[in-house]
N, C-alpha and C positions, 0 to 999 in steps of 0.2 A: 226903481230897481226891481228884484223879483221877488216876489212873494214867496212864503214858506214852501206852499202848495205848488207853484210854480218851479219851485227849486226844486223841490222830492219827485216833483214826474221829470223835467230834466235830469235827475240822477239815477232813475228806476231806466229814462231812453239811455243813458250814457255807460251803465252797466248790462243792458240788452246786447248796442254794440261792441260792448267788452265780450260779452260771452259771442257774441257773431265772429270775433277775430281771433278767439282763443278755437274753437270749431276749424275755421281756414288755417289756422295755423298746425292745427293738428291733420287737416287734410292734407298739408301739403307736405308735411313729415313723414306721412306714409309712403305720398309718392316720391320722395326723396329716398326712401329706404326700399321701396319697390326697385329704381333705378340705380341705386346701389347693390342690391342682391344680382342683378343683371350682368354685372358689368365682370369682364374674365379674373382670373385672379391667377398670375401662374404663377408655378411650385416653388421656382428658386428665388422670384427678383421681391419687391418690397412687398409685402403682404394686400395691402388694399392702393394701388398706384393710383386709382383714379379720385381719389381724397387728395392726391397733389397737383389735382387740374386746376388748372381755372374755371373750367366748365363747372368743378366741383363748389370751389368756394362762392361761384355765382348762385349755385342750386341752393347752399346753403343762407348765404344772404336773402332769398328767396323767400325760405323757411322763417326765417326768424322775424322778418320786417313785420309781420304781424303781431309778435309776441312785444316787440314794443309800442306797437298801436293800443296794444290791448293796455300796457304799461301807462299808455299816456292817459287813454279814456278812463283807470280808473282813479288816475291822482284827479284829473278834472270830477269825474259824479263827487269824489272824498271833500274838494273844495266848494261845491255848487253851495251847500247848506251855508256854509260858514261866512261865501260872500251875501247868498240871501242876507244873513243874519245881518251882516256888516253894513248892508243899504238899507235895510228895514229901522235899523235905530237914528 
C-alpha cells in the first residue's frame, strides 16, 4: 500500500489540483458575467431574459463543473492519509 510519505505528497498533488480548478472555475465566472453584462436587457419585458436560455443554463453548468472537481479532489487528498494508514497496519 502507500506509505505515509507517499500519501502526504499525493495529498499536497491532489489539493494543487483543487486550488487549479478552483482558479478555472473562478475564471470561467467572470466570463459568465462578462457575457451576462453583454447581453440587452429591455425596459418592460423580464428583467434579465437571457438567464431563461438554454444557452444560459449551459454557461452555467460550465461554470460550476469545476467547483465539483474541486469538491471531489479534496474529499480524495482528506482520505489519502487515512487509506495510507489503513494499508500500512
Amino acid at each position: 500500500m502507500l506509505s505515509l510519505q507517499a500519501a502526504s505528497t499525493l495529498q499536497l498533488l491532489l489539493m494543487a489540483l483543487a486550488l487549479l480548478c478552483v482558479g478555472m472555475a473562478a475564471w470561467r465566472t467572470l466570463q459568465l458575467l462578462r457575457h451576462a453584462a453583454r447581453q440587452p436587457n429591455p425596459g418592460n419585458a423580464v428583467p434579465h431574459p437571457w438567464w431563461d436560455t438554454a444557452q444560459a443554463r449551459q454557461a452555467i453548468r460550465h461554470t460550476v463543473r469545476p467547483l465539483w472537481w474541486t469538491v471531489g479532489l479534496v474529499v480524495l487528498a482528506a482520505v489519502a492519509p487515512k487509506l495510507a494508514t489503513m494499508g500500512a497496519a
